[in-house]
Every structure is written in C-alpha cells, then in structure tokens.
C-alpha positions, 0 to 999 in steps of 0.5 A: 266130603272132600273134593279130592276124594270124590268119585270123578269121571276119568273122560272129562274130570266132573265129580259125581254131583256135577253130572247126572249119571256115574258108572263106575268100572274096574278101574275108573269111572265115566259119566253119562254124557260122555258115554253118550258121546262115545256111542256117537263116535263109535256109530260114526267110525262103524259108518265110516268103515262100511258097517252101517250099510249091510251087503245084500246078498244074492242068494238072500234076495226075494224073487218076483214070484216069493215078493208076490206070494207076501203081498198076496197075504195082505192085499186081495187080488190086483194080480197085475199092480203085484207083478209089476211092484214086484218084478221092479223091486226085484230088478232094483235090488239087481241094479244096487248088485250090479258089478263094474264090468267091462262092457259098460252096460249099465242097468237103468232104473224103472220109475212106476205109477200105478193108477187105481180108484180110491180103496182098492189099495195103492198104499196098502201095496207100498205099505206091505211091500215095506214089511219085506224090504231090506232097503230104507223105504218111505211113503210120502204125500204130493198134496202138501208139495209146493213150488220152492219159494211158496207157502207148504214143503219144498220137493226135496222134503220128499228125501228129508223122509228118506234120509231119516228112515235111514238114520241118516246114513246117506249112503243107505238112502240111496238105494232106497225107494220112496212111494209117492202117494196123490201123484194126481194131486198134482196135475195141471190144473188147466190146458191154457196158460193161467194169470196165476201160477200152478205152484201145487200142480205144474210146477211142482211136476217141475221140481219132480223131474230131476229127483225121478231122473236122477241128480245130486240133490241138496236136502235139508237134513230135518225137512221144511224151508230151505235157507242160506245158512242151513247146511244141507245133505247131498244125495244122489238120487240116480239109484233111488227108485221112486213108485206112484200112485194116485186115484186120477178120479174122472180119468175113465173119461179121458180113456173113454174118450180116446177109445171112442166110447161113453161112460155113460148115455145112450150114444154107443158106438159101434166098436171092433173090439169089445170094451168093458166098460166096467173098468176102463181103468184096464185101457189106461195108456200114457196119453191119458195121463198128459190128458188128465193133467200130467205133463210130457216130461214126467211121464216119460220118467214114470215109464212103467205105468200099471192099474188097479182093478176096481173091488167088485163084491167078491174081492170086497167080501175076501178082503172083510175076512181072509188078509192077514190084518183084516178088519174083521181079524182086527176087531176079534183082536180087540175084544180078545185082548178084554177076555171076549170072544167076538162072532160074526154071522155069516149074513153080517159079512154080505150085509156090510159088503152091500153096504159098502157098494152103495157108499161106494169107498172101496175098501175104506168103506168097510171099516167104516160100516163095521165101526158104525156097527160095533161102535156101542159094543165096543162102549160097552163089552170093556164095563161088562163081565160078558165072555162072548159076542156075536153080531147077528145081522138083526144088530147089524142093520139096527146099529147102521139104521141107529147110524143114520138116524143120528147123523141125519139128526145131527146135520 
C-alpha cells in the first residue's frame, strides 16, 4: 500500500504499522500511546484544579457513636479502644474542616497508641475503620523500620505507603492517617547506654518523632534507600494523624510493679483498692510505656493512649460466629461457592473456644484450630458430589487429635 494512503495518527504522525493500537474518529485518528498520554494530561490539569481532592462535607461526615455502630459489625467488644478510634477519627476530619478565622484558634491533632495482647484485635480495628473512611489510610509495620544509613526501610517509607494509597496526590495524603502496627517492636532494648547502636529500636523512635509531631518531610516517591540523585515528594505531615498499636507483650509486669502488686506468687500485698489482676492492661498509664522501652519524647507525641481487653471465652465464642467476616461465615462461604452446604454443632463452637484458651492466641487461635479441623474436608468436598456437611464435635476433636499426632510425628 502506499505510505500516503495509510491511516496515520493525526497527534504524532505514526502509520497504523508503527503503533500497536489505532482508533479511528469522525475526523481522524489517534493511537494508543497518545491516548495514554492525553489521560495523564487530563488526571494532571483535574489535580491541578482541585478535582482530585474531594470536599468533605459536614452533614456527610460519620459521628462518633455511627463510626462505632460500623466497628462494632466487625470487631466484638474492646468498647473502650472503639471510642477513643472513634471520636479521634471524628475530630480529624473537624481539623482538615476547620476554617481560617479570626481568633486564631487552631485545632491540634491527637496522636493515639492503643496497647493490647496479641489477638484481641489492634489491626482488625485500624482495618475496619479503612472500610469507612473517606481519607487515604495505610497500615504500615515498625518491625522493618531501621535508622537512615543501615540495612532495612528508611522512617519516611512509612508516608511512601501513603503517598501511593493516594495515587500520589500530595495533597490528599496529607489528610490522611496511617496506622503503625508493632510500635513495641521498637522499644529501647536497654536502660544503659550500649557499645552498639539501637538502630531498630531507639533510633528509630528518633527518626518518628518529627513525622508525629508534624514537619515538611522528603519522601522517595517509590519507597526503599533514600539517594542523592533521587528526586523526593515533600509532605507535610502537621495534618496526618497517625495511630499505634502494639502488643507490649510482659508489660503486665511494668504496671504490676508500679501498683504494687504481683502477677504472680504468693507475696500480695495488701491493697486500698481492688485490683483485677486479670487485666492489668486497664491500669496501663504512660510511665509504664518509658518503662518498657518507649523514650519520654514520643510518648508525649502519642498523647491518647487506650487498651484492649484481653478476649475471655464469651468474647471468643461471639467472635467464632457473629462479625460480619467471621470465620465461621467464611468457611460457609467457601464450601457454598462448590454447592455444599456447611454445619456446624453447637458443641463444636465451645470445643474450638476451649481449644483456643489453651494455646492462648486470642482470636488468631481460632482460625487456626478451625483449619486443623476442616482441613481434610476441605481436600476432599471439591472431588465429591456431596450437597451437605456438618462437623460433629466427634470429627472435631478426631481431626485436632489426628492433628497433633502428626506434627508430633513430624517434629
């Protein structure tokens, strides 16, 4: 064919051979790296004017008690962490509201920690609470944080997560709130002066305190090792609200020690008060987070600190069967979707909370003990014709026995 009577793309020139993609209009063509292109310059000139950023409204803002009523689909109990989560969620969408005015008042942020024994369900609140929000929000890990300069992720990977949750609109992420999880993770690892450096605990705490606070920070647009010739995304993080959470697994001692108790041993002492020594964790006070390992300075950026009960066998029993994404709702799900209708006993619900007591996981604990017992089911409902199942507690406890037996085999 000749070259003057190919169809060519009427942005950049090229014939229909020399691109992948032609789309031909009324009056013209245009090919699918520049219609690529166009979309970029259209998402960057709607940025540019304010449509990437969409106005809260007042009247379509969740209160307190409505943010609660949601959690409480998902997460059993833990009243106290809900309202706390709830009322600082509520108060920082107030803040990014706030007018200019006259008196110059302006409304500080309210940095929390909530503090609670593994399983009884730090991340699923900040999880749950992502569902509602309408504000970019990241989950992030303090475990691979690392002093800048040494082996692991920079502190500012924290808002690299953030900015990309936001599709890089800075604008967005920083109104947005980020949920720290394994705050513990980096304590000080020792009163005294090291040899070595504390480059995964103190110095990290360090690098956190002026992302809590708020200041302008330079962030690598894709995460990892900061370099010099790596140009970097400047955020501000005065308007970011930032939640913790961490297990501080052994800080029962800390508190005991401090109200003059024992956690265990026959040496009580006499008190004025009634202590439950149960849950200590209700006790929990800010000196008890210097004392485990937290220093002065970040505490006071945290100032709202709350704590998670610990699950006892009713909260463990609700939690198997009512949420919303319960296990049990889960696994009822999966054999549905292969035409099998799933039962379980009633008995087989007491027998997998007793069970999970005993490993004492808290929540974690049971999945795991429910896909000990379902697990040779689930091998083999898919080859079979079967159109029901129930789980007596016979099966139940012959699977966890088979269980047992096999890793003790295996060990």
């Amino acid at each position: 064919m000749d070259d003057r009577r190919k169809r060519r793309c009427s942005f950049c020139g090229r014939a229909e051979d020399e691109v992948g993609l032609l789309i031909t209009g009324m009056n013209g063509c245009i090919c699918n790296e520049c219609a690529a292109q166009a979309n970029e310059i259209v998402k960057e000139s709607m940025k540019k004017a304010g449509a990437g950023v969409p106005d809260l409204k007042w009247d379509e803002l969740p209160r307190p008690k409505e943010i609660k009523e949601f959690l409480d689909q998902y997460v059993i109990g833990q009243d106290d962490a809900k309202r706390y989560l709830s009322v600082a969620v509520y108060n920082h969408y107030k803040r990014l509201m706030q007018p200019r005015s006259a008196d110059d008042v302006e409304i500080e942020k309210s940095n929390i920690i909530m503090v609670g024994s593994t399983g009884t369900g730090k991340t699923l609140l900040a999880r749950s609470i992502a569902k509602l929000l309408k504000v970019p929000f990241t989950i992030v890990d303090a475990t691979v944080l690392t002093q800048a300069g040494y082996v692991g992720e920079d502190i500012e990977s924290i808002l690299s997560r953030l900015l990309q949750v936001a599709d890089y609109d800075v604008e967005q992420a920083e109104r947005g709130i980020v949920f720290i999880d394994e705050i513990d993770k980096i304590a000080r690892k020792g009163d005294n002066p090291s040899i070595t450096r504390d480059v995964s605990g103190e110095g990290v705490q360090q690098g956190l305190l002026k992302l809590l606070e708020g200041s302008v920070v330079n962030v690598p647009p894709q995460g990892g090792r900061k370099h010099p010739e790596q140009k970097f995304i400047q955020v501000n993080t005065q308007n970011i609200l930032f939640i913790c959470g961490g297990a501080f697994d052994g800080i029962e001692r800390k508190i005991a020690q401090r109200l003059n108790t024992h956690v265990v041993g026959y040496g009580a002492v006499k008190q004025t008060v009634q202590i439950d020594r149960g849950n200590l964790m209700q006790y929990i006070a800010p000196q008890d987070l210097k004392s485990f390992g937290l220093i002065p300075e970040i505490i006071g950026r945290l100032p709202v600190l709350t704590y998670l009960n610990p699950l006892d066998r009713t909260a463990l029993r609700n939690i198997l069967t009512e949420p919303k994404n319960s296990i049990v709702k889960q696994y009822i799900k999966l054999f549905e979707m292969d035409g099998v209708k799933l039962e379980f006993e009633p008995e087989v619900f007491d027998y997998i909370v007793d069970k999970a007591i005993e490993y004492k996981l808290g929540a974690r604990g049971l999945r795991s003990i429910v896909e000990s017992i379902m697990m040779d089911t689930m091998f083999e409902i898919p080859s079979q014709k079967a159109e029901s199942f129930i789980v007596t507690l016979d099966y139940a406890k012959q699977q966890m026995a088979k269980a047992n037996l096999s890793r003790l085999q295996t060990a």
